[in-house]
N, C-alpha and C positions, 0 to 999 in steps of 0.2 A: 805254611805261610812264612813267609821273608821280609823281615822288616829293618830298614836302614838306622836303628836306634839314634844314634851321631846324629845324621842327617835330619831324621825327624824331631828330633828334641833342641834342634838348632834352631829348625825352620818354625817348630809349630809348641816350642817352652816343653810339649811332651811327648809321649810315644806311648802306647799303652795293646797288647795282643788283645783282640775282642777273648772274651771268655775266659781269661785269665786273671782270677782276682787276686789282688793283694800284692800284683806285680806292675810295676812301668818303670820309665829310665826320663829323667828330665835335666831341662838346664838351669843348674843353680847360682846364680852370679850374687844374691847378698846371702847374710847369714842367717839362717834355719835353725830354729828350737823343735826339739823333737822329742818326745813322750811320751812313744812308746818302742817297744823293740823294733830291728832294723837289722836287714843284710844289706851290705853295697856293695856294688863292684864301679869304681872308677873306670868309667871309658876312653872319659878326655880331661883333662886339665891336671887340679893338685886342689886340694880339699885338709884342712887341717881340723881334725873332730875335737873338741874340749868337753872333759870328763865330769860330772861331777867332782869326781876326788880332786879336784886341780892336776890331772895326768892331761896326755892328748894324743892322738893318734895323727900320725902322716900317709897321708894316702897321695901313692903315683898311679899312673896309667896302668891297670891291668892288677892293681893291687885292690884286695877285699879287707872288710871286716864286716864282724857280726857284734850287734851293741846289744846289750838286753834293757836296759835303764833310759834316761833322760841324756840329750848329747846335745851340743850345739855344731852343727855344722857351717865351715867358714869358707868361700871358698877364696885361695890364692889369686886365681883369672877366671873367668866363666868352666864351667864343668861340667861335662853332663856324668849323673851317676846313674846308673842299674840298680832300684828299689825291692825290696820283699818287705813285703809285710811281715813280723812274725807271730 
């Protein structure tokens, strides 16, 4: 199965593989509290993550990370990112 991630998380906020849990890719345009662990992969935009610790992560197109803790995500312009559960 072939699915346009981008496209679809444009047109329909998500994009999710049937039978694949704990995985989709959506469009995040305000900012997101998040609770539990998290892989991302930035597909489009720019996303600024803020740490607990008062650190933060910058995320470009085609750049990942992996959070294990509590994160806020902020985005710069609308974004879609690629989700795992962990």
């Amino acid at each position: 199965m072939k699915l346009h991630l981008i496209r679809l998380s444009k047109a329909q906020g998500e994009a999710r593989f049937p039978g694949v849990e704990g995985f989709r890719s959506y469009l995040l345009k305000e900012p997101e509290s998040v609770q539990e662990a998290r892989m991302y992969v930035l597909l489009e935009g720019e996303v600024v993550i803020d740490l607990p610790d008062r650190t933060y992560l910058h995320l470009r197109r085609g750049e990942a990370a992996q959070l294990l803790g509590p994160h806020l995500l902020t985005p710069i312009d609308p974004s879609v990112l690629a989700v795992w559960k962990l």
